[in-house]
Biopython code that builds the backbone (N, CA, C, O; Angstrom):
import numpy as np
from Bio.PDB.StructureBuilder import StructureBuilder

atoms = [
    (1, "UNK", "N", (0.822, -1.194, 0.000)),
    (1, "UNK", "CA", (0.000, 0.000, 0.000)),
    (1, "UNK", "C", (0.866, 1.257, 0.000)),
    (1, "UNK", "O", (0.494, 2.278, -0.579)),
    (2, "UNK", "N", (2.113, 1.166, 0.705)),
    (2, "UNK", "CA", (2.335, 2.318, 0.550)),
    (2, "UNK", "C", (3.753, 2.882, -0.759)),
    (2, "UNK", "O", (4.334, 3.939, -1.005)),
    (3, "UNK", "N", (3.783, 1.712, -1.200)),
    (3, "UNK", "CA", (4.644, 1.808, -2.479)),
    (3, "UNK", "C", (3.258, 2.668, -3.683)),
    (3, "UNK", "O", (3.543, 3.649, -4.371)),
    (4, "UNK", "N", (2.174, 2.169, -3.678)),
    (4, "UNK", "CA", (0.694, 2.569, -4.490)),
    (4, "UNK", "C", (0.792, 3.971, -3.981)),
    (4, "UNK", "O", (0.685, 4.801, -4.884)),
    (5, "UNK", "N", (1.011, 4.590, -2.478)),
    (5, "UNK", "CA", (0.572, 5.828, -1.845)),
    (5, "UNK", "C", (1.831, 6.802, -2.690)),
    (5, "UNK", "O", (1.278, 7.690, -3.339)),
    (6, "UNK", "N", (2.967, 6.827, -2.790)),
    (6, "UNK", "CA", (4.331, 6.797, -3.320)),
    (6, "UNK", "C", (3.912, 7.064, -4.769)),
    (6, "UNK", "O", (3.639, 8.228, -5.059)),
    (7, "UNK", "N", (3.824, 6.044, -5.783)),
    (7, "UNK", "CA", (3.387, 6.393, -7.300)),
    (7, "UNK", "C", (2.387, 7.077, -7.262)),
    (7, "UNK", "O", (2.227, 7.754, -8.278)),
    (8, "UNK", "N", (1.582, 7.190, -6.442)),
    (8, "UNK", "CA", (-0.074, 8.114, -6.539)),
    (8, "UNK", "C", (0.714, 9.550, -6.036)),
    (8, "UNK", "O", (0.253, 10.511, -6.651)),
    (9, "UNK", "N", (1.379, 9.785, -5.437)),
    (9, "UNK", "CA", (2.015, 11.420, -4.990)),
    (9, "UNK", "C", (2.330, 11.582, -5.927)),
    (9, "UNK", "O", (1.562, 12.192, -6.671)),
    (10, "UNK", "N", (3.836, 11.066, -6.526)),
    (10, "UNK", "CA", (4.638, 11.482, -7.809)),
    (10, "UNK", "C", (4.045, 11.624, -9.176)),
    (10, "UNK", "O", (4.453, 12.472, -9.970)),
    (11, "UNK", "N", (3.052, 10.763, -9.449)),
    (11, "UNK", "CA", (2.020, 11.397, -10.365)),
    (11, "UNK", "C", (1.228, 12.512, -9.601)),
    (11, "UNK", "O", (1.644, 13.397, -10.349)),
    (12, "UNK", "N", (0.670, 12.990, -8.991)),
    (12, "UNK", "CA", (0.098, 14.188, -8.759)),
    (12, "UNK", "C", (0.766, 15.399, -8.738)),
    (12, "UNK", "O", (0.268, 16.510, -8.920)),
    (13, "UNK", "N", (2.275, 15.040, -8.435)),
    (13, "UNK", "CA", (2.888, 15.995, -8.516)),
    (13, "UNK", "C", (3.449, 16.496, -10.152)),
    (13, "UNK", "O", (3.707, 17.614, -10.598)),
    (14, "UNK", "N", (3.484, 15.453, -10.629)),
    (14, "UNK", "CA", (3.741, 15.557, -12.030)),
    (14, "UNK", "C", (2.438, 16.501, -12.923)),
    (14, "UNK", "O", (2.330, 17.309, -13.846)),
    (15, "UNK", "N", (1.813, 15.945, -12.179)),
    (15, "UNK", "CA", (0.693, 16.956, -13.041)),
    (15, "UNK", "C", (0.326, 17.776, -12.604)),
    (15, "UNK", "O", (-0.338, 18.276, -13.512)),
    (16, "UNK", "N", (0.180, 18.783, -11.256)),
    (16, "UNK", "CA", (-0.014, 19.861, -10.691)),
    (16, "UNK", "C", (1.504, 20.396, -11.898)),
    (16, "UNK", "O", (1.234, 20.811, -13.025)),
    (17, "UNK", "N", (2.460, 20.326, -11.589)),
    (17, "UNK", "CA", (3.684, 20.911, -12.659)),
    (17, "UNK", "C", (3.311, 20.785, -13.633)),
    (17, "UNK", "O", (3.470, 21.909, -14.108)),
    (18, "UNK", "N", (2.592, 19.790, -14.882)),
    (18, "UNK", "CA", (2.378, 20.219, -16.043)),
    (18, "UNK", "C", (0.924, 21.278, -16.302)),
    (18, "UNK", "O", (0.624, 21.961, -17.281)),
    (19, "UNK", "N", (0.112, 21.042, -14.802)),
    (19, "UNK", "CA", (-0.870, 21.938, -15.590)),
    (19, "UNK", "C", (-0.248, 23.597, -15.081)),
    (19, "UNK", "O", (-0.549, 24.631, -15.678)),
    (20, "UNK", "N", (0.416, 23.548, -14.189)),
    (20, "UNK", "CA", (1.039, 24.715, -14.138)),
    (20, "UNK", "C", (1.537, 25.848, -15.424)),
    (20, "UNK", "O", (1.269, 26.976, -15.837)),
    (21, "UNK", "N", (2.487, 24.629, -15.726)),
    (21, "UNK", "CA", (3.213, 25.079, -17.256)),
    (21, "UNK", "C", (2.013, 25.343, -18.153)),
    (21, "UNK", "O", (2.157, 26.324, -18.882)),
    (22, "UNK", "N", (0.845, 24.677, -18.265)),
    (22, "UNK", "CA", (0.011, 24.620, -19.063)),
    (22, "UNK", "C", (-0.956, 25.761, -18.698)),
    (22, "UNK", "O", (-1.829, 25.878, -19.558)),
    (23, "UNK", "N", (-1.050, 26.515, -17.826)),
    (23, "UNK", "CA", (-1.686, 27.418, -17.575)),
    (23, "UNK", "C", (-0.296, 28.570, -17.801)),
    (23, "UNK", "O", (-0.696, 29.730, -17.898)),
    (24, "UNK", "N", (0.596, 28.478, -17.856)),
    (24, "UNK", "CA", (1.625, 29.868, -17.944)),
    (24, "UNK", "C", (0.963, 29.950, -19.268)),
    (24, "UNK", "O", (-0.002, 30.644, -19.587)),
    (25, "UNK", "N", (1.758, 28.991, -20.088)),
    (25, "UNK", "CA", (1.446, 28.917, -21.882)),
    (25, "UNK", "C", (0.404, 29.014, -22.018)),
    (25, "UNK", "O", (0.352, 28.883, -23.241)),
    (26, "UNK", "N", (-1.134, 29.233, -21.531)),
    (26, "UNK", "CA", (-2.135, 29.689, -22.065)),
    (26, "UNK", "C", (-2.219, 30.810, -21.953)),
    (26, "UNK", "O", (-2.495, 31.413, -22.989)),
    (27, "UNK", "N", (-2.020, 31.672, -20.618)),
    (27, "UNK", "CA", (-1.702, 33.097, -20.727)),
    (27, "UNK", "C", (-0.657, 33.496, -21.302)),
    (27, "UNK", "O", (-0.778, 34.658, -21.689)),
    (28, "UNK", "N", (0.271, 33.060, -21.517)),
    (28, "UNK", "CA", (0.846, 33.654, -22.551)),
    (28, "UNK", "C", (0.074, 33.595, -23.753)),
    (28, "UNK", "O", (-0.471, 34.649, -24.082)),
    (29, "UNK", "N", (-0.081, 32.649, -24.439)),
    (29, "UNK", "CA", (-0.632, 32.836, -25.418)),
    (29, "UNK", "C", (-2.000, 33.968, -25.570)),
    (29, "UNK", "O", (-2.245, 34.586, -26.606)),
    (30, "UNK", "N", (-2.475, 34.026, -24.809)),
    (30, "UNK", "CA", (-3.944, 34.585, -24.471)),
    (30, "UNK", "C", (-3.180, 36.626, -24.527)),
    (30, "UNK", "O", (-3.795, 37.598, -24.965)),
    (31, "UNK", "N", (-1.629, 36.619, -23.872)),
    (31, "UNK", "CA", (-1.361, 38.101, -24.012)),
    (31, "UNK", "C", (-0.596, 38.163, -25.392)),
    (31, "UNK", "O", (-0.566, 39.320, -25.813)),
    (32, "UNK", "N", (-0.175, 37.550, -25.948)),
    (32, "UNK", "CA", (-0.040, 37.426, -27.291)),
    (32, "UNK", "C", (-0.923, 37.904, -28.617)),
    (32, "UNK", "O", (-0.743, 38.614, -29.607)),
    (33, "UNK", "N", (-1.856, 37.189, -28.115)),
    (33, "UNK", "CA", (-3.259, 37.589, -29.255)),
    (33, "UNK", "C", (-3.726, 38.930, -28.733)),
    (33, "UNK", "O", (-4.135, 39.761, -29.545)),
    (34, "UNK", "N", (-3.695, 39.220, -27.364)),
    (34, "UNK", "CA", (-4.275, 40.806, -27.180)),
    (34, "UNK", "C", (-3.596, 41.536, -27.623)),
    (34, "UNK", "O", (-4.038, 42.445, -28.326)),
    (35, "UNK", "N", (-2.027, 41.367, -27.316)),
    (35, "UNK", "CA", (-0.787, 42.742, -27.896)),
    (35, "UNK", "C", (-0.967, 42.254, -29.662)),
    (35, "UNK", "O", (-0.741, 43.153, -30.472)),
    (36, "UNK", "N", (-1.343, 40.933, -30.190)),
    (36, "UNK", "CA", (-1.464, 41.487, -31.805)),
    (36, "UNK", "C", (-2.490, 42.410, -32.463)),
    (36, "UNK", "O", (-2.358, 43.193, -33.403)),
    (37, "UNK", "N", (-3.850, 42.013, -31.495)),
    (37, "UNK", "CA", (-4.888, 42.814, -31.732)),
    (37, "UNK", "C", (-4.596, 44.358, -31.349)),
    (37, "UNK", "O", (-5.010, 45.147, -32.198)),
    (38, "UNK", "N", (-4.060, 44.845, -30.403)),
    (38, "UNK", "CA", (-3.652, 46.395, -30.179)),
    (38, "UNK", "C", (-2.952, 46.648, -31.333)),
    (38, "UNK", "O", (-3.245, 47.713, -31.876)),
    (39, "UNK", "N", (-1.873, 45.785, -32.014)),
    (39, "UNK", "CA", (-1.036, 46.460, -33.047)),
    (39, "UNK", "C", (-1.906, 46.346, -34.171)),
    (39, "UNK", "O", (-1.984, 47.351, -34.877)),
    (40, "UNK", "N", (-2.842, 44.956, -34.623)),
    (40, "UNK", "CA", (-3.456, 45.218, -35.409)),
    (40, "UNK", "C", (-4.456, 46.756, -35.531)),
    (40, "UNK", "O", (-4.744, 47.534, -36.440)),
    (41, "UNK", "N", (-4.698, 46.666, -34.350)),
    (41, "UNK", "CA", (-5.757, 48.515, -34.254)),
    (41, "UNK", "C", (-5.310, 49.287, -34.628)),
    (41, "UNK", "O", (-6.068, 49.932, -35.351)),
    (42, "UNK", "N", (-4.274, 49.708, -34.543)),
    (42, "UNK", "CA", (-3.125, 50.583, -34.485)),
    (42, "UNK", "C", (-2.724, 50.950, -35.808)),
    (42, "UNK", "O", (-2.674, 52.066, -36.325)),
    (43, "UNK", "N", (-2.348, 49.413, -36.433)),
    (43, "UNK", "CA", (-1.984, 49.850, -37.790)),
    (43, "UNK", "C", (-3.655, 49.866, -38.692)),
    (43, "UNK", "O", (-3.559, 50.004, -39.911)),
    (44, "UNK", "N", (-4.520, 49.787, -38.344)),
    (44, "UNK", "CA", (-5.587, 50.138, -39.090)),
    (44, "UNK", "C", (-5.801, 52.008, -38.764)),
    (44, "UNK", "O", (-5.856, 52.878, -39.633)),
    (45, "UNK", "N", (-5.878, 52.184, -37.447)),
    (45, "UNK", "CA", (-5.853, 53.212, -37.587)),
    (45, "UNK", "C", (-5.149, 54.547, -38.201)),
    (45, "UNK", "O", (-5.588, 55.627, -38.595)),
    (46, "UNK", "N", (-3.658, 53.881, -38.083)),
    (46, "UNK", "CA", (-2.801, 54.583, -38.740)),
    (46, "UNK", "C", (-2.527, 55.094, -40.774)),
    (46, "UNK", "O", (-1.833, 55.972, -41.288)),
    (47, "UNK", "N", (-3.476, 54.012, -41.391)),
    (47, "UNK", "CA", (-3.667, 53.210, -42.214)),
    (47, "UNK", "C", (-4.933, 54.806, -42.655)),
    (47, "UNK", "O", (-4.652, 55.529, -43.610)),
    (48, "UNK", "N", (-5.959, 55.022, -41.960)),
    (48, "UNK", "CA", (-6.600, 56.011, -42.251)),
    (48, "UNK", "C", (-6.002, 57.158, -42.294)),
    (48, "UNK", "O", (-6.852, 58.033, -42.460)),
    (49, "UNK", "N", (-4.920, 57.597, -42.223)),
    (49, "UNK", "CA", (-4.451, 58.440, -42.244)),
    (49, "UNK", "C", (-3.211, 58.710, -43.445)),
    (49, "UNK", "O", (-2.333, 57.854, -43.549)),
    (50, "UNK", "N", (-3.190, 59.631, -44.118)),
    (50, "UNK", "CA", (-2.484, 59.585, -45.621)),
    (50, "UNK", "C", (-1.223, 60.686, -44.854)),
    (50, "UNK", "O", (-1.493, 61.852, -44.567)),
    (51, "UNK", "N", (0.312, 59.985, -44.578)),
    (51, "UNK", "CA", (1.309, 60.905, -44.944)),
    (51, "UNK", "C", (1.789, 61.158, -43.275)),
    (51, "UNK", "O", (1.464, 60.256, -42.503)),
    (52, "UNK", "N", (2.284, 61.933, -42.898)),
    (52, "UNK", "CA", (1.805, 62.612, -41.337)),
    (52, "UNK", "C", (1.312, 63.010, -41.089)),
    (52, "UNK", "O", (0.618, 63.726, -41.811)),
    (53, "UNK", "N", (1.157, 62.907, -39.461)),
    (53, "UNK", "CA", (-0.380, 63.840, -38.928)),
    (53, "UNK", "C", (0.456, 64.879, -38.656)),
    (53, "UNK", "O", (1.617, 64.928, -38.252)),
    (54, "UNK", "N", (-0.613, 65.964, -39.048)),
    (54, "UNK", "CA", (-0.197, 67.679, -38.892)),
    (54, "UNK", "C", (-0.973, 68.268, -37.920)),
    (54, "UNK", "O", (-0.931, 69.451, -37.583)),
    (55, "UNK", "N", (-1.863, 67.181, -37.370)),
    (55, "UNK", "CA", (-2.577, 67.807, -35.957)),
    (55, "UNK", "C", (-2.827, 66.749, -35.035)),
    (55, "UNK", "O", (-2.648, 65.590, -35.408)),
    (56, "UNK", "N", (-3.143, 66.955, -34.096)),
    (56, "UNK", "CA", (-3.541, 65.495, -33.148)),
    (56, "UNK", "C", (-4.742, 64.958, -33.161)),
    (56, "UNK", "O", (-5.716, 65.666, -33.413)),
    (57, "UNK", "N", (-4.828, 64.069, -32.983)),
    (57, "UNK", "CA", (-5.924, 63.151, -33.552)),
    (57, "UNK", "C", (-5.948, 61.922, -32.254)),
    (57, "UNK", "O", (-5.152, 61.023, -31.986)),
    (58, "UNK", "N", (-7.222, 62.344, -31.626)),
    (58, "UNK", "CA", (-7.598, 61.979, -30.579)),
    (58, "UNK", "C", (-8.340, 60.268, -30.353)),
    (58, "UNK", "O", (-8.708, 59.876, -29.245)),
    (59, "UNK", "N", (-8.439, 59.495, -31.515)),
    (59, "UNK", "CA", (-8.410, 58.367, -31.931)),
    (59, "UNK", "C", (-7.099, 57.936, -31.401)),
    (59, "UNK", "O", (-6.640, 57.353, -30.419)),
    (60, "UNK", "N", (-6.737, 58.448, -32.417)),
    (60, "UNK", "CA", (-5.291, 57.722, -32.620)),
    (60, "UNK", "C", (-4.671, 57.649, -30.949)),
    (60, "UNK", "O", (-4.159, 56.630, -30.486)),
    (61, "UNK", "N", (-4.778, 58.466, -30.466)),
    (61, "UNK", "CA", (-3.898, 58.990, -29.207)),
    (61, "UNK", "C", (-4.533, 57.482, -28.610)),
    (61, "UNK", "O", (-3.726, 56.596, -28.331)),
    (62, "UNK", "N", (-5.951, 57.251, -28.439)),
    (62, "UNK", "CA", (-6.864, 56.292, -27.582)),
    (62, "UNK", "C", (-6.186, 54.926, -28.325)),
    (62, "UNK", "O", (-6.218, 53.896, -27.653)),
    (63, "UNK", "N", (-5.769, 54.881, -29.246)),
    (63, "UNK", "CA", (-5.752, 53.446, -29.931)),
    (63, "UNK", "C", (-4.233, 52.704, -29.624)),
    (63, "UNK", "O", (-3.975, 51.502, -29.555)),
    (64, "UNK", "N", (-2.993, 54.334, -29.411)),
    (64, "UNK", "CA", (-1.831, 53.778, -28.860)),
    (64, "UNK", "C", (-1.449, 53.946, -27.381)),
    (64, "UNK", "O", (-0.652, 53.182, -26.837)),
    (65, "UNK", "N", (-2.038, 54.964, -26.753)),
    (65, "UNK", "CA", (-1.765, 55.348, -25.441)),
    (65, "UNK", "C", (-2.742, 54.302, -24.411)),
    (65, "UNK", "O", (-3.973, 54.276, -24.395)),
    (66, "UNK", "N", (-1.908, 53.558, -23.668)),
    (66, "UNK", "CA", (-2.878, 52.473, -22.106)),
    (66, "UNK", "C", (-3.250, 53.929, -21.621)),
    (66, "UNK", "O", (-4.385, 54.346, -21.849)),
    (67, "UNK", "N", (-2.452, 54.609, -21.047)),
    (67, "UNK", "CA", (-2.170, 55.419, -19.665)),
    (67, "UNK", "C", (-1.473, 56.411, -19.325)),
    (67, "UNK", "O", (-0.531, 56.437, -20.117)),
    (68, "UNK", "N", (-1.371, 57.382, -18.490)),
    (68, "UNK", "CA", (-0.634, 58.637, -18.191)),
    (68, "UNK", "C", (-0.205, 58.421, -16.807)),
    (68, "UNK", "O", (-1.034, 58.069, -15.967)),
    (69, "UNK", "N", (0.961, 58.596, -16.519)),
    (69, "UNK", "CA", (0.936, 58.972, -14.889)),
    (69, "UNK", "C", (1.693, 60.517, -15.099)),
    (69, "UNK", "O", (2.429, 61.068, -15.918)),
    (70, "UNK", "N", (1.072, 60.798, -13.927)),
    (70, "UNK", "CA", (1.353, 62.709, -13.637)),
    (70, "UNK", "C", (2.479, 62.245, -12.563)),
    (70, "UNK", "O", (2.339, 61.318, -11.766)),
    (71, "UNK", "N", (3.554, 63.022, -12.689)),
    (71, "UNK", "CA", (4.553, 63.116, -11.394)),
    (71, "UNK", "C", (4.744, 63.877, -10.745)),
    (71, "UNK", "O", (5.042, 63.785, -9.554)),
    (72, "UNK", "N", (4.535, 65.392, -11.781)),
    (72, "UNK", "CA", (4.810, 66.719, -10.883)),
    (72, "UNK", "C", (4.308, 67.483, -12.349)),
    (72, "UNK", "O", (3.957, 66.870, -13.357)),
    (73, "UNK", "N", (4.368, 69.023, -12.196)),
    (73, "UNK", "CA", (3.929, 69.900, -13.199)),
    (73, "UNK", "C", (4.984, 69.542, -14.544)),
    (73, "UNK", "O", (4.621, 69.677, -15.712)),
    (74, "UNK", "N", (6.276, 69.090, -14.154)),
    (74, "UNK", "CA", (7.372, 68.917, -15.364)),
    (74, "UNK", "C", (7.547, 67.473, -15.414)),
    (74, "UNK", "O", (8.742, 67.298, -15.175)),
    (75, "UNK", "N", (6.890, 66.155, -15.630)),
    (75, "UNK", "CA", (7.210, 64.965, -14.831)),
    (75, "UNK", "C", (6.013, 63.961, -15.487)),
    (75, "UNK", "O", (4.996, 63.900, -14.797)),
    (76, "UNK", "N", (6.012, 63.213, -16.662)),
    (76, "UNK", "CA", (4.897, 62.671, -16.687)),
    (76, "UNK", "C", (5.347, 61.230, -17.340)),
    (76, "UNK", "O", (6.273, 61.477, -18.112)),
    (77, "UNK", "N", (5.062, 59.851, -17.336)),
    (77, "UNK", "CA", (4.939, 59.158, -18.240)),
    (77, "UNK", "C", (3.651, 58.290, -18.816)),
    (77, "UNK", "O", (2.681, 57.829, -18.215)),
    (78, "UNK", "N", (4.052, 58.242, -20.333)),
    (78, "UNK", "CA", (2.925, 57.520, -21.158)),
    (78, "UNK", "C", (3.548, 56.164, -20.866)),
    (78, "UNK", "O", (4.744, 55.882, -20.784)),
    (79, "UNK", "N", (2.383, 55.316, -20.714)),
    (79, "UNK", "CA", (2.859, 53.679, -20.811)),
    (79, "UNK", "C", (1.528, 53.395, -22.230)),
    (79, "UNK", "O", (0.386, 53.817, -22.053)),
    (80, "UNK", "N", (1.772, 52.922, -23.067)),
    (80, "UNK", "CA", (1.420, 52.771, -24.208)),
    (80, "UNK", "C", (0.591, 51.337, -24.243)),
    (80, "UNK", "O", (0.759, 50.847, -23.126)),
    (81, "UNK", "N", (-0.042, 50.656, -24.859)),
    (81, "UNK", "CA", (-1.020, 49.471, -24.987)),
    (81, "UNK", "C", (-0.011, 48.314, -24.945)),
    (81, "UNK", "O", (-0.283, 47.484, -24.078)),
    (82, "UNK", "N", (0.950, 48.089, -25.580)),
    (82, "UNK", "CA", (1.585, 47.169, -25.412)),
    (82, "UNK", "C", (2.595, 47.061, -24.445)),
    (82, "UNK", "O", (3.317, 46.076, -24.601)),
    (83, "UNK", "N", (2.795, 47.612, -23.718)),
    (83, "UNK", "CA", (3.809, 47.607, -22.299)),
    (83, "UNK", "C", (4.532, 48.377, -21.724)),
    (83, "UNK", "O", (4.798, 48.472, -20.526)),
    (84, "UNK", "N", (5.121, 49.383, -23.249)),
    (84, "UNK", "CA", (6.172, 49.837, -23.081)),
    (84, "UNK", "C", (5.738, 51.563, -22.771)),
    (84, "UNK", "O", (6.620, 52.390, -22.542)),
]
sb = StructureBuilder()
sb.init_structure("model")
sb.init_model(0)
sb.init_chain("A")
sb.init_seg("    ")
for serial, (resi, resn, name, xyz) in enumerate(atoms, 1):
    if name == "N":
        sb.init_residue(resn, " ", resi, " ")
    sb.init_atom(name, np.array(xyz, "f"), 0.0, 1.0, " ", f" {name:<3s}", serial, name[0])
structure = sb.get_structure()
């Protein structure tokens, strides 16, 4: 019985570790397809537009910009849709 108790752990443990791995690699995959879809947006949006922009265009700003943080009156950063 307890050689059975022994192979019954080491398989459980084997598979708590593969579904582990198997849950990283689905989120990954899962942030993969979101950051292609942001770039896909991106370049569609950009795509409407012929040449450079000569004014700002408040789409566009929404389609590449996540976020703003304020730091101080001189002090700010953009973190953008895909991470950076």
């Amino acid at each position: 019985m307890l050689e059975y108790q022994e192979r019954y752990e080491a398989l459980v443990g084997r598979f708590n570790k593969a579904k582990a791995r198997f849950e990283e690699a689905t989120a990954l995959v899962s942030e993969t397809k979101a950051r292609g879809e942001t770039v896909d947006s991106f370049i569609v949006e950009l795509a409407r537009h012929d040449g450079l922009l000569a004014e700002f265009d408040e789409r566009l700003w929404h389609t590449f910009v996540g976020y703003a943080t304020v730091y101080s009156e001189n002090g700010a950063r953009f973190t953008f849709k895909n991470g950076t």
